[in-house]
N, C-alpha and C positions, 0 to 999 in steps of 0.2 A: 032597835038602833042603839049601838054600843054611845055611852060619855067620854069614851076614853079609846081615842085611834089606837092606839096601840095595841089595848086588848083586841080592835078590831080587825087589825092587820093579821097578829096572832092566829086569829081565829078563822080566816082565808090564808092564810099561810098554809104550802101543801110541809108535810113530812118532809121533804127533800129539803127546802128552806129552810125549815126548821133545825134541822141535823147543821146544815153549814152554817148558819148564825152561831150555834152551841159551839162548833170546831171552830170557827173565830174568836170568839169569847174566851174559849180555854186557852186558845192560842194565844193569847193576846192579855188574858189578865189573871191568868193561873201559874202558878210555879211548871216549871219543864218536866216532871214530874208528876203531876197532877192533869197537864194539860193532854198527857197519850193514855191518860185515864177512859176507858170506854164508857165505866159508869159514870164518872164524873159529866159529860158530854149526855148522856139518857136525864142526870138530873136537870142539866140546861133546858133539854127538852122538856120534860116533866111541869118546868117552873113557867115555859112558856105555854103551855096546854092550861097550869090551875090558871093564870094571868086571863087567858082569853076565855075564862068562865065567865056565862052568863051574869053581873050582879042582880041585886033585885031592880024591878024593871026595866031589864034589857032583854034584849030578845035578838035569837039568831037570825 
């Protein structure tokens, strides 16, 4: 059981979620510039994948 909903949420979040969180985000708190960035949008996702890692004793 996660301490922390967030990473929990994260962590049952499908890919699809994941990706429109990331284009909202960039959408919304990155330069115009930045935000039709594709990688930039793969890091959103990336940072919510390490986020919704296990810490030590939690468990999926």
């Amino acid at each position: 059981m996660y301490s922390n909903k967030l990473a929990e949420a994260f962590a049952q979040a499908s890919e699809t979620d994941k990706i429109e969180l990331a284009h909202f985000l960039a959408n919304n708190l990155d330069t115009a510039e930045q935000s039709k960035d594709g990688a930039r949008v793969r890091d959103y996702v990336a940072a919510f994948d390490r986020f919704a890692a296990p810490r030590k004793g939690e468990q999926f």
